[in-house]
Backbone as a printed PyTorch tensor [residue, N CA C, xyz], in Angstrom:
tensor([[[  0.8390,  -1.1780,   0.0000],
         [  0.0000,   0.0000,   0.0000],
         [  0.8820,   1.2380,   0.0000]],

        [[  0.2640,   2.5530,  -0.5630],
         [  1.2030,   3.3540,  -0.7440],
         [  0.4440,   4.3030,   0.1510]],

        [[  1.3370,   5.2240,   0.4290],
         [  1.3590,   6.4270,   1.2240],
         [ -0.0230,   7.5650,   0.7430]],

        [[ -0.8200,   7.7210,   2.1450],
         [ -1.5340,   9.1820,   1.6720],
         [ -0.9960,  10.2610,   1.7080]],

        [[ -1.2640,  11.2510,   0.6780],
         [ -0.6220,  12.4150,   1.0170],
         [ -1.5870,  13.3080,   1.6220]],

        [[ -1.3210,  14.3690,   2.1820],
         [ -1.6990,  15.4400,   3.1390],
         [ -3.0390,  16.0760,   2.2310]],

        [[ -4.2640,  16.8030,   2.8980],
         [ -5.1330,  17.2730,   2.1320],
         [ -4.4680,  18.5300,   1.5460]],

        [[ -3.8640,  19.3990,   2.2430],
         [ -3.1070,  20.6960,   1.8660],
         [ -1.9460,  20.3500,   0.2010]],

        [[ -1.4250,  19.3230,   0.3560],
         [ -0.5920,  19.3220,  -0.6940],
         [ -1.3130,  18.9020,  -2.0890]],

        [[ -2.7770,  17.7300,  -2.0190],
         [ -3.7650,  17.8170,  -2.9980],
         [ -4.4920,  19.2390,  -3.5320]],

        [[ -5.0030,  20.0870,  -2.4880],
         [ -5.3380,  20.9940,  -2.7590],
         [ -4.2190,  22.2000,  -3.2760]],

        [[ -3.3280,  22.5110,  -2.7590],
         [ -2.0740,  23.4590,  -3.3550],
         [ -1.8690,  22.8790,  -5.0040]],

        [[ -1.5560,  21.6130,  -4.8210],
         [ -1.2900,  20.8670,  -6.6750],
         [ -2.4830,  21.4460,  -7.4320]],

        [[ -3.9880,  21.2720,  -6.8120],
         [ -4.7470,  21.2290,  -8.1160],
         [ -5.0040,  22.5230,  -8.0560]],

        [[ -4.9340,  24.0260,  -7.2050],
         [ -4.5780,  24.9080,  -7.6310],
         [ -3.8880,  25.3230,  -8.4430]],

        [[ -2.5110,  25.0490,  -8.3220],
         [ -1.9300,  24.9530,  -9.0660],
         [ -1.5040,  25.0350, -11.1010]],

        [[ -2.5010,  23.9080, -10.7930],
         [ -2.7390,  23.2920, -11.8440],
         [ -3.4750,  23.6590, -12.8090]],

        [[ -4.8220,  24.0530, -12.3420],
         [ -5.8300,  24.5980, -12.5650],
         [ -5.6610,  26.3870, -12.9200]],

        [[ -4.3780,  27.3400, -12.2450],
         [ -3.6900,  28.3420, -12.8180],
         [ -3.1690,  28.1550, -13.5590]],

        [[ -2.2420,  27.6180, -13.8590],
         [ -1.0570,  27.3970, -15.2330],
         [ -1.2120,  25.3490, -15.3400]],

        [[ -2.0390,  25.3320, -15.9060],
         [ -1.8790,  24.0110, -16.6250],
         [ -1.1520,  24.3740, -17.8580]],

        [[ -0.7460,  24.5520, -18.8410],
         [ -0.0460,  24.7100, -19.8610],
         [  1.6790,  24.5210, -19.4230]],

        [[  1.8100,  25.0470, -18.2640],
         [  3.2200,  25.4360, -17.7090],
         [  3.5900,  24.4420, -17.0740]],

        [[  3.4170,  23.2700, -16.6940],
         [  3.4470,  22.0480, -15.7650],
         [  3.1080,  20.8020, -16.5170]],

        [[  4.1590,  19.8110, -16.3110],
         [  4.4360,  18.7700, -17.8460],
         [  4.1380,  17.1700, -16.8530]],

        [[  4.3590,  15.9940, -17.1220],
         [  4.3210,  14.6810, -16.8360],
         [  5.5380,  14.3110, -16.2360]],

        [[  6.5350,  15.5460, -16.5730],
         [  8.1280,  15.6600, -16.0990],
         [  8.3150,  15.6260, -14.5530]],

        [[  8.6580,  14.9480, -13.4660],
         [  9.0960,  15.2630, -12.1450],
         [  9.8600,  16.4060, -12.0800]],

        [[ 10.8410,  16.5330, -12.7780],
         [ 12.0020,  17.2900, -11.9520],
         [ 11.4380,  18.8430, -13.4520]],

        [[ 10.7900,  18.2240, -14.3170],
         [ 10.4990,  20.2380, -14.7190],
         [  9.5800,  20.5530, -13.7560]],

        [[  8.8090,  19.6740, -13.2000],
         [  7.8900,  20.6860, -12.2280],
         [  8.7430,  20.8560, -11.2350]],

        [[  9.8420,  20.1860, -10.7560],
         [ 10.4380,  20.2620, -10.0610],
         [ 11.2430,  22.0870,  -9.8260]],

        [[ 11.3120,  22.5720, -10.5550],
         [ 12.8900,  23.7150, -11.5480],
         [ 11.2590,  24.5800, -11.1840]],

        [[ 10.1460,  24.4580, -11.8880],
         [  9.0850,  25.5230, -12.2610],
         [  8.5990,  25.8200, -10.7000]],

        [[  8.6670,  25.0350,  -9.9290],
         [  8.3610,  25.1710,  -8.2540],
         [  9.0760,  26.0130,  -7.7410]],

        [[ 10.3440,  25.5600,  -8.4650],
         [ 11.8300,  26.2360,  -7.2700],
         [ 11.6730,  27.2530,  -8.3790]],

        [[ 11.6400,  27.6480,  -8.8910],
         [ 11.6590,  29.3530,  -9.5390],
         [ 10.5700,  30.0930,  -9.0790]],

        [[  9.7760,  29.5480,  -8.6690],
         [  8.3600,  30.6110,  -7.8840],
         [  8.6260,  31.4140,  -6.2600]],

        [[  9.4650,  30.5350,  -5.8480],
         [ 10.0980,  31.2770,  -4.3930],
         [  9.1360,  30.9050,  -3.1690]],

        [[  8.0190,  30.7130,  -3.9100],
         [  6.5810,  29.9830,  -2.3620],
         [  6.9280,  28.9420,  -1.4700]],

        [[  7.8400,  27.7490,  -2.1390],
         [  8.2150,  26.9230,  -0.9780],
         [  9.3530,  26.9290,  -0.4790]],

        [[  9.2850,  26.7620,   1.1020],
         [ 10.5140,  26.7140,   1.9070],
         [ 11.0430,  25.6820,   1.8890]],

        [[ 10.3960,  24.8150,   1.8970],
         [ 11.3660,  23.6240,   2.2940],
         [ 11.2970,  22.5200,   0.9070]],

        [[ 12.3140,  22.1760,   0.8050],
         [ 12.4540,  21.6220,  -0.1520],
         [ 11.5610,  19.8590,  -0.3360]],

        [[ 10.9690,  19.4910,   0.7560],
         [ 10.7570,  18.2020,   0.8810],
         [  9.1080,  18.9170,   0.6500]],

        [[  8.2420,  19.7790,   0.7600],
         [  7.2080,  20.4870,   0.5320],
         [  7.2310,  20.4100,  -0.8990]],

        [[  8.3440,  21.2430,  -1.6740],
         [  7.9040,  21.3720,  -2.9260],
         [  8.1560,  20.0150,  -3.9230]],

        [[  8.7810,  19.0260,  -3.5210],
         [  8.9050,  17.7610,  -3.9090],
         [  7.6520,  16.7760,  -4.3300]],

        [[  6.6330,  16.9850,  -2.9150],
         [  5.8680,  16.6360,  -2.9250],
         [  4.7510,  17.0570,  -3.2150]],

        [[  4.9480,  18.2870,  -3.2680],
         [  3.4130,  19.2310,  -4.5750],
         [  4.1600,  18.9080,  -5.8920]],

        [[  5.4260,  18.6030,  -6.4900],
         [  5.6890,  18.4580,  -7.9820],
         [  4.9850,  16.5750,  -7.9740]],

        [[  5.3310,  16.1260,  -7.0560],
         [  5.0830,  14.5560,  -7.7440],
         [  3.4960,  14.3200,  -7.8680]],

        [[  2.6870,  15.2540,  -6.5800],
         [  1.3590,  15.0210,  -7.1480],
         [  0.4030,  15.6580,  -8.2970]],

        [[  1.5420,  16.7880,  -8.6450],
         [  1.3180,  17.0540, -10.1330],
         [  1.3330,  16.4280, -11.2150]],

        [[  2.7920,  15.4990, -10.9350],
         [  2.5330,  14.8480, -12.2270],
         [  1.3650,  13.7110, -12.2040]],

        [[  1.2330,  13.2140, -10.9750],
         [  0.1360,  12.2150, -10.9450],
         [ -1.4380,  12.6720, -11.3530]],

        [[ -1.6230,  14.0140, -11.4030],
         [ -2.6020,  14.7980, -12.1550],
         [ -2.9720,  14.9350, -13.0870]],

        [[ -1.5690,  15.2130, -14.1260],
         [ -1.2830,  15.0530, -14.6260],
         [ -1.6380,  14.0190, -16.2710]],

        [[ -0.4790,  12.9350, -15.2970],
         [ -0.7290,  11.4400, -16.0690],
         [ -2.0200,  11.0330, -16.3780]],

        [[ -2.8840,  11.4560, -14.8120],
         [ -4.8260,  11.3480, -15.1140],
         [ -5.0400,  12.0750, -15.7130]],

        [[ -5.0050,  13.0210, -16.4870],
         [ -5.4390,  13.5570, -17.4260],
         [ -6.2360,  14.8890, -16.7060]],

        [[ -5.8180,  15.5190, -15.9490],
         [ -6.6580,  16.5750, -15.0080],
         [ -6.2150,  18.0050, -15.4480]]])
């Protein structure tokens, strides 16, 4: 079984997402670069985990 993630980091992604879908790819580490150029997250294990449930958004077709 795999890990739940936090309601805050579902909701931040599909914000996200839902602003600049065009700008955010199936790529880990470009969402990765497009996170870390925005300056919003502190900690690096935060923005890791809003890029991977992007791409899983993503991949679904969202």
């Amino acid at each position: 079984m795999g890990r739940v993630r936090q309601t805050y980091i579902k909701r931040l992604a599909k914000d996200l997402v839902d602003s600049d879908n065009k700008e955010f790819s199936e790529d880990f580490d470009e969402n990765k670069e497009i996170l870390g150029e925005t300056g919003e997250f502190n900690s690096k294990r935060l923005r890791n985990r809003v890029a991977g449930y992007i791409v899983r958004l993503k991949t679904r077709g969202n």
